[in-house]
Wavefront OBJ file of the C-alpha trace (Angstrom):
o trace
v 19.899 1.248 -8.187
v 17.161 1.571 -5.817
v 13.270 1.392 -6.956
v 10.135 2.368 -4.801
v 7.377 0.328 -5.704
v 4.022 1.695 -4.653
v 1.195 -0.718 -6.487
v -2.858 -0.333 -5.437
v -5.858 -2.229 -6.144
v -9.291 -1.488 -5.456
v -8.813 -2.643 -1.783
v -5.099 -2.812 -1.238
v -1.836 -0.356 -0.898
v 1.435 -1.966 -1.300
v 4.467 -0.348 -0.867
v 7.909 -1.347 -1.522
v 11.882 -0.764 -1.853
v 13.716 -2.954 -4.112
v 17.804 -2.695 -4.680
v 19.613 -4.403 -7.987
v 22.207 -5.676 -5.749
v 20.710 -6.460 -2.629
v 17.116 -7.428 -3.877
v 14.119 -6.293 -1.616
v 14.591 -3.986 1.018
v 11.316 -3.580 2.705
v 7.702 -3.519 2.120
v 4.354 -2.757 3.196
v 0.647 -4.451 2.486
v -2.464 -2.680 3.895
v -5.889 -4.055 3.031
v -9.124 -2.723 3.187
v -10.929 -5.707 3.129
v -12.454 -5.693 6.450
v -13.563 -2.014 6.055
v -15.566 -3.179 3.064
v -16.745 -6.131 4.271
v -19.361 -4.672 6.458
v -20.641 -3.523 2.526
v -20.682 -6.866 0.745
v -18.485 -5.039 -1.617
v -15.520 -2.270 -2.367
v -16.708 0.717 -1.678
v -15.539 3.412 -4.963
v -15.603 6.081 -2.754
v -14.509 4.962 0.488
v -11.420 3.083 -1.563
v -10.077 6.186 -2.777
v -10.322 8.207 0.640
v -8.803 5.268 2.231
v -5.972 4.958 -0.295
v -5.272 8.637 0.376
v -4.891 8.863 3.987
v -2.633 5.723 3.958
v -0.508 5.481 0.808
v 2.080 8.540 2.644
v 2.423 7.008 6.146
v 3.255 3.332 4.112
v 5.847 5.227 2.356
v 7.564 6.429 5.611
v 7.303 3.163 6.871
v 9.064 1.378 4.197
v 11.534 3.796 3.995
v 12.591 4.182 7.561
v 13.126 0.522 7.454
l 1 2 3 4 5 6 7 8 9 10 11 12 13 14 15 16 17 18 19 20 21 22 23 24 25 26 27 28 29 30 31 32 33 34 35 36 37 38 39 40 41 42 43 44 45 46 47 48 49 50 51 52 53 54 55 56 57 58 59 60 61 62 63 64 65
């Protein structure tokens, strides 16, 4: 069986593709950190547009791999 993992924080999308025979297939990290940086601090708002316009194009990437 094959699983797709998709797991976010307040400043980080990971995405991932796990098989019960052959273990992980792929995955995908993207951090915000150095967006919020400039801040001192996450962002609410900016976190949740960022998540957004990411979260698809991690999933294509994992799963062309």
């Amino acid at each position: 069986m094959r699983v797709l993992g998709i797991e976010t924080s307040c400043d980080e999308t990971g995405i991932a593709v796990f098989d019960s025979d052959e273990g992980l297939i792929a995955d995908a990290i993207y951090s915000q950190a150095e967006m919020h940086a400039r801040f001192g601090g996450v962002v609410p708002e900016l976190a949740s547009r960022d998540h957004i316009r990411k979260t698809l194009p991690l999933i294509r990437e994992v799963l062309s791999a």
